[in-house]
N, C-alpha and C positions, 0 to 999 in steps of 0.2 A: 575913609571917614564916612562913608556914605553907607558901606558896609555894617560899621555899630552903627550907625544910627537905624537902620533896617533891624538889627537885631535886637537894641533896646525898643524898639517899638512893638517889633512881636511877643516881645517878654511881655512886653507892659500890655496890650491886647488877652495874650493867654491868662494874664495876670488876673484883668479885669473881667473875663466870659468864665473862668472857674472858680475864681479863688471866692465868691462870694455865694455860693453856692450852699446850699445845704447837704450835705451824704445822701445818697439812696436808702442806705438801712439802716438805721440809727438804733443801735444794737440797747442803749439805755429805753427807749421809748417803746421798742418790740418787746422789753423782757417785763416792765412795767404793764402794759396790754394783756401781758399773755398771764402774769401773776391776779392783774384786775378780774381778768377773764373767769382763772381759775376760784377765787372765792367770790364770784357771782353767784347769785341764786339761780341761776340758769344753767349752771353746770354744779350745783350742786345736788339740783333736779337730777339730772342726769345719774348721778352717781348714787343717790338715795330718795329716792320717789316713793311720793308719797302713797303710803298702802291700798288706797283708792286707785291710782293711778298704775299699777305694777302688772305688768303684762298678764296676763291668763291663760297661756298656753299649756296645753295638756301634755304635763309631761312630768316624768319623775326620774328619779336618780336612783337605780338600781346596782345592787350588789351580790354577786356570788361569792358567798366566804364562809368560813366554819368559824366554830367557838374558839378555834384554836388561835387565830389571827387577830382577837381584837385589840390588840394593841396597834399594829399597821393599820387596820381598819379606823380605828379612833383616830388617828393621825391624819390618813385622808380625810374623812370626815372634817377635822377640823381646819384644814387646808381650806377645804372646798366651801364650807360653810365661811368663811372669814373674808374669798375673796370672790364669792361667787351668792350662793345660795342664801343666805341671809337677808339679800334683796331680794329674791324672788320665793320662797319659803315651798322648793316645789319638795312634794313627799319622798322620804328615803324608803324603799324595798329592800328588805333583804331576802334571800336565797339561801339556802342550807341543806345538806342530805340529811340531817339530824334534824331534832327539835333546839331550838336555842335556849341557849343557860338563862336564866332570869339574867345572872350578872351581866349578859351579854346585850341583852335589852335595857335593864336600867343604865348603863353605859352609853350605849348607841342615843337612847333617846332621851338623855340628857344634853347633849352634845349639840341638838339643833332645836330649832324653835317650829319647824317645819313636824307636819306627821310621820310617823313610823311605822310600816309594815315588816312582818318577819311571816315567810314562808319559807315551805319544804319541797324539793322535789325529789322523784321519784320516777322512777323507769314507765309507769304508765301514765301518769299523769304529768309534764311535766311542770307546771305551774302549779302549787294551791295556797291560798294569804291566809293569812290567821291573822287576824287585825289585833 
């Protein structure tokens, strides 16, 4: 007898020190935060800043490719611009052993919003831009 009584008492103890507890990760409240989180202006900063605010670092996005390739080229280009470069509008360089097709420029620099360089190189020089 002494026995349940020992045992209904610990139930009733465990009962009363957990059962009225709250969860540690309240998985409805973390997903609600994290969705608030997400269309705050604070993170939508983040992810499109305003053209004032857009970092300034010196630097461009450079490509080696021929006339032949602008179809892959366009594709990257639009890749990169869509999840990259669109915020930051840094100038595309191109490279060439040729001269480029007009088609290959009106193409290319339709494509982004950023400037467009087309250069050629050549065994003595190897850099020259023709803007």
């Amino acid at each position: 007898m002494a026995l349940f009584f020992l045992v209904i008492t610990t139930i009733t103890l465990y009962w009363i020190l957990t059962g009225n507890k709250k969860p540690e990760h309240d998985l409805d409240q973390a997903t609600k935060e994290y969705n608030d989180y997400l269309a705050s202006p604070q993170h939508r900063a983040l992810i499109y800043p305003d053209p004032d605010d857009r970092a300034q670092g010196k630097a461009a996005i450079i490509a080696l490719v021929r006339n032949s390739e602008l179809g892959p080229m366009a594709q990257s280009m639009r890749e990169l611009e869509e999840t990259f470069n669109r915020k930051f509008k840094y100038p595309w360089i191109f490279f060439n052993d040729e001269p480029f097709s007009d088609q290959f420029k009106r193409i290319t620099s339709s494509l982004t919003d950023a400037e467009t360089y087309y250069g050629m190189t050549s065994l003595h020089f190897p850099f020259v831009l023709i803007h």
